[in-house]
C-alpha positions in Angstrom: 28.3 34.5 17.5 27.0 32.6 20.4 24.8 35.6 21.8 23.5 36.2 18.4 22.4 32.3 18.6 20.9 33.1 21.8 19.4 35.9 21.3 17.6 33.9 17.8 16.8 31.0 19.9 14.8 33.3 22.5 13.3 35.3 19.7 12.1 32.7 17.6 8.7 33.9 16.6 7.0 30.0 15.7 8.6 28.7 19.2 4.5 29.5 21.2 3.6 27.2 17.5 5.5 24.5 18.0 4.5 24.5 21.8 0.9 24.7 21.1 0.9 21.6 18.6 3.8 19.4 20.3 1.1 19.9 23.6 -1.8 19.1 21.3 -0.5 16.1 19.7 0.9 15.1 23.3 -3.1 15.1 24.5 -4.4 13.8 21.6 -1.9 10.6 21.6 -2.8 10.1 25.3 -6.3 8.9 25.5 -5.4 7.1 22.2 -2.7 4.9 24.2 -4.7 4.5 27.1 -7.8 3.3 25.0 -5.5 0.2 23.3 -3.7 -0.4 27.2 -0.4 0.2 25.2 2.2 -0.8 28.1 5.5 -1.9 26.4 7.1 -2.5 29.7 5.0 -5.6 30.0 7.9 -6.7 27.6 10.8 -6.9 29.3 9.2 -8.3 32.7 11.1 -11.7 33.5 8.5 -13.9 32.8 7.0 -12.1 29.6 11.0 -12.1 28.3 11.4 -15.6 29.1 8.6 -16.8 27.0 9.3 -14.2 24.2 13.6 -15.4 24.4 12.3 -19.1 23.8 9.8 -18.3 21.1 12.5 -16.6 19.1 15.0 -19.8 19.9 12.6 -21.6 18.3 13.2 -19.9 14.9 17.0 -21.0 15.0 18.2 -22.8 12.6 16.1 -21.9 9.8 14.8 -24.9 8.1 17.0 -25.8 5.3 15.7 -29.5 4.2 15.7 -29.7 0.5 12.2 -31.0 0.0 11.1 -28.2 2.3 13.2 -25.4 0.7 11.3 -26.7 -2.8 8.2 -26.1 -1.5 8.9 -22.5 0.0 10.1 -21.9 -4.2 6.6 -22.7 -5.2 5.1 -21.2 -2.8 6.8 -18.2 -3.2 6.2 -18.1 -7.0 3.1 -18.7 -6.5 3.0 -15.7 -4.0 4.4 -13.6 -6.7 1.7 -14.4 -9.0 -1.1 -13.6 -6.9 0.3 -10.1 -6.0 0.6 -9.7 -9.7 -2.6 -11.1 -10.9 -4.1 -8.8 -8.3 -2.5 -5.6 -9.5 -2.9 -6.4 -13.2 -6.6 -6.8 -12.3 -6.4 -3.9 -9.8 -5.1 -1.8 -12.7 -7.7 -2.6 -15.0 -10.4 -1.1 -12.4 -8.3 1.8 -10.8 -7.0 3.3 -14.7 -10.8 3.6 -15.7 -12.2 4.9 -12.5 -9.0 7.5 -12.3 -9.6 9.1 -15.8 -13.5 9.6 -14.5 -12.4 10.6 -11.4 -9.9 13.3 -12.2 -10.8 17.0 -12.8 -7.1 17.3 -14.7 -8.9 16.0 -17.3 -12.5 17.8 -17.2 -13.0 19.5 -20.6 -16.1 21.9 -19.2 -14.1 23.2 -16.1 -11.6 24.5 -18.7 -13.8 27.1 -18.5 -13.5 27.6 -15.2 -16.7 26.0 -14.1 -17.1 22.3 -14.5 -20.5 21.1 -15.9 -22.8 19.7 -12.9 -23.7 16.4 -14.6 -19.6 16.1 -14.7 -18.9 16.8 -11.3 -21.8 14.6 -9.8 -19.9 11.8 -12.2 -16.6 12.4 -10.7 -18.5 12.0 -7.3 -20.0 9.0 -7.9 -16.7 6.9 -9.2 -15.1 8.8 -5.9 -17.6 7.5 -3.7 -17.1 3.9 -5.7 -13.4 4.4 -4.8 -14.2 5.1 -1.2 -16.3 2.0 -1.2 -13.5 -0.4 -2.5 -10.6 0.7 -0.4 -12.8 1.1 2.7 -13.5 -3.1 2.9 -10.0 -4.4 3.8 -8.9 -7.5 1.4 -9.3 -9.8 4.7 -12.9 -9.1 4.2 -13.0 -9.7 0.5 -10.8 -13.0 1.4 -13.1 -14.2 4.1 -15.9 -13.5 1.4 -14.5 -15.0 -1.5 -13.3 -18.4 0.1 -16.7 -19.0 1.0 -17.7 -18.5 -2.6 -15.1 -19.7 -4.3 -13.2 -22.0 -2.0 -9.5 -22.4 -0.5 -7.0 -21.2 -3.1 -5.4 -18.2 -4.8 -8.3 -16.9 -6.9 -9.6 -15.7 -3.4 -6.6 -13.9 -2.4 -6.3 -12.3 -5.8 -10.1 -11.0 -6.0 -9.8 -9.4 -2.4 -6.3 -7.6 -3.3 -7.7 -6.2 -6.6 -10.9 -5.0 -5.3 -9.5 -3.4 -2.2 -6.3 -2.2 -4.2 -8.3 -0.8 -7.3 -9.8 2.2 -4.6 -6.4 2.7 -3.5 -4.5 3.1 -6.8 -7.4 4.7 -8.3 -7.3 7.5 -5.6 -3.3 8.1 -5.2 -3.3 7.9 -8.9 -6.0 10.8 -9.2 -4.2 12.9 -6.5 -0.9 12.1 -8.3 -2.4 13.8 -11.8 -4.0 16.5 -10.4 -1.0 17.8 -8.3 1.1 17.3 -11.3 2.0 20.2 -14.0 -1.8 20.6 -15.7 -0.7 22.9 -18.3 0.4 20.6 -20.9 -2.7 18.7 -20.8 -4.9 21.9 -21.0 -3.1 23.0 -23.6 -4.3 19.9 -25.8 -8.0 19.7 -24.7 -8.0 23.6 -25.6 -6.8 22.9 -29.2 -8.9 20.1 -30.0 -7.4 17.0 -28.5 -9.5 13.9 -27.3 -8.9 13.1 -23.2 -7.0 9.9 -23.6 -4.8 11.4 -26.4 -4.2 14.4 -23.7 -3.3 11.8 -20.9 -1.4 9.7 -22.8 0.7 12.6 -24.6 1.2 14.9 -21.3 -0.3 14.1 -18.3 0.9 10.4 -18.1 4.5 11.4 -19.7 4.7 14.3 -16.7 3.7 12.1 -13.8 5.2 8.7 -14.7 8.1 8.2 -12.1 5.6 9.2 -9.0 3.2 7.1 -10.7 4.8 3.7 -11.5 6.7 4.1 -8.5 3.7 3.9 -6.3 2.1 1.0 -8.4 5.5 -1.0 -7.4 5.1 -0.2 -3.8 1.6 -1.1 -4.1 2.8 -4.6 -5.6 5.4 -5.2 -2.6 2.3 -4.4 -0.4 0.3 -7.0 -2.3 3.2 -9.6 -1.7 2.6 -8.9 2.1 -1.1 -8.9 1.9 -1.0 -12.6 0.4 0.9 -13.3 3.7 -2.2 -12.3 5.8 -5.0 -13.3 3.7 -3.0 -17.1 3.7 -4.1 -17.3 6.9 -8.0 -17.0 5.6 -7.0 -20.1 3.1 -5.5 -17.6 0.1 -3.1 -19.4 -0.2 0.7 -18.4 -0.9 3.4 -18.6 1.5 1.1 -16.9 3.9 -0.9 -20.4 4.1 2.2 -22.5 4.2 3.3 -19.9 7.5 0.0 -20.5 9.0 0.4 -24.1 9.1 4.0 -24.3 10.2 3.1 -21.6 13.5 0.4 -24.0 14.2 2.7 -26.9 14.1 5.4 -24.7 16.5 7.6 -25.3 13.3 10.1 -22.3 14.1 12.5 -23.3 11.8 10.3 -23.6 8.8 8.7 -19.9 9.7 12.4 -18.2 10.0 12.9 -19.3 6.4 9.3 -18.7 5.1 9.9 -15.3 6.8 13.2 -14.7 5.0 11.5 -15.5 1.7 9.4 -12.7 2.4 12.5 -10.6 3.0 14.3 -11.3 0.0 10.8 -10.3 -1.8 10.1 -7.5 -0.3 13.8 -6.2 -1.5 13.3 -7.9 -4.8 10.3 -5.0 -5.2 11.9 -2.2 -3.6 15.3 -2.8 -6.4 12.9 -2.9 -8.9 11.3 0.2 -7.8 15.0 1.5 -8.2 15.6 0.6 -11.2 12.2 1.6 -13.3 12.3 4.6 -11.7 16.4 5.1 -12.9 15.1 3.9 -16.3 12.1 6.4 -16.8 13.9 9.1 -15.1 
């Protein structure tokens, strides 16, 4: 048995593969480190790992002062309703733009040729979709607290625009990968697109699909976190302020809140998919 093994081992016929691309990959990561002066021994050198071992310190004991612990509950709730705001509103831009986008539901390529006028559509809302996700939501942020001022309403316009180009592409990718033969089967007898998407291509795809919208809402929780920093407000605006301060103890527990969101999304992920499935 252990020649046999061996003898497979030598003969392997993808081994000059796997060389050939671990050896690529090896060069093309190279230059890549070099070019951001990645040196992760810089770490643990005694002075670097003394300032680093007294910044952490700092975080211990989490603030736990009842008027503070109040405000970190608002905060937080009021975190949770911009990363919902922002994916209701994201939703309402990426549905649209994904049923114009996505061939799965092209009556003329039926056919086997889709009509030009519709595939120069389907380009255009592609390009649209480019155009949102392309500007991160820091961008939007930075725009829309100069237009609208400090608060949420700015972290909820940058999430949704930036968001709407990414749910609108996953979500066309997810319904074009999916079975297609249902939903053919209904345009080819007659049926209306949004009759065949909500009667077999929505039904076929939902678990991928409303699992990825809840992922994309725990990575709208995060992005408030960042885009408090612009003035979005959230618990990312509160954390800004206590770092500045050299509050650890207030940022362990601000950071914690985050942590107990972040698993708050991914059980909820758990259970809708549990549900649907």
């Amino acid at each position: 048995m252990r020649a046999t093994t061996i003898i497979d081992i030598h003969h392997d016929p993808a081994w000059r593969s796997r060389v050939f691309w671990t050896l690529a990959a090896a060069l093309l990561l190279a230059p890549a480190l070099v070019a951001v002066e990645f040196k992760p021994w810089l770490l643990f050198e005694p002075d670097n790992l003394r300032v680093t071992l007294r910044f952490l310190s700092d975080f211990l004991p989490p603030a736990t002062a009842p008027d503070f612990l109040v405000m970190v509950a608002r905060e937080t709730w009021r975190t949770v309703a911009i990363a919902t705001a922002a994916m209701v509103l994201a939703l309402l831009l990426a549905l649209p733009l994904t049923l114009l986008s996505s061939a799965a539901l092209s009556i003329s390529s039926l056919s086997g040729r889709m009509h030009p006028l519709a595939r120069a559509l389907r380009q255009a809302v592609r390009l649209l979709l480019v155009l949102l996700r392309s500007v991160p939501e820091l961008v939007w942020a930075l725009v829309f607290v100069r237009v609208l001022g400090l608060g949420p309403s700015a972290g909820v316009l940058a999430i949704a625009l930036t968001y709407a180009g990414m749910l609108g592409k996953v979500y066309g990718e997810i319904l074009e990968s999916g079975d297609l033969q249902p939903t053919r089967a209904l345009l080819r007898n007659g049926s209306g697109r949004l009759q065949a998407f909500f009667y077999a291509l929505l039904p076929g795809n939902s678990r991928e699909l409303t699992s990825y919208t809840v992922y994309r809402w725990e990575c709208a929780i995060r992005s408030s976190a960042v885009l408090g920093f612009v003035g979005a407000g959230g618990l990312g605006q509160q954390l800004d302020a206590s770092m500045k301060m050299f509050k650890g103890g207030e940022v362990a527990t601000i950071l914690l809140a985050f942590v107990l969101l972040v698993a708050l999304a991914d059980a909820l992920s758990a259970y809708l998919r549990k549900v649907i499935g």
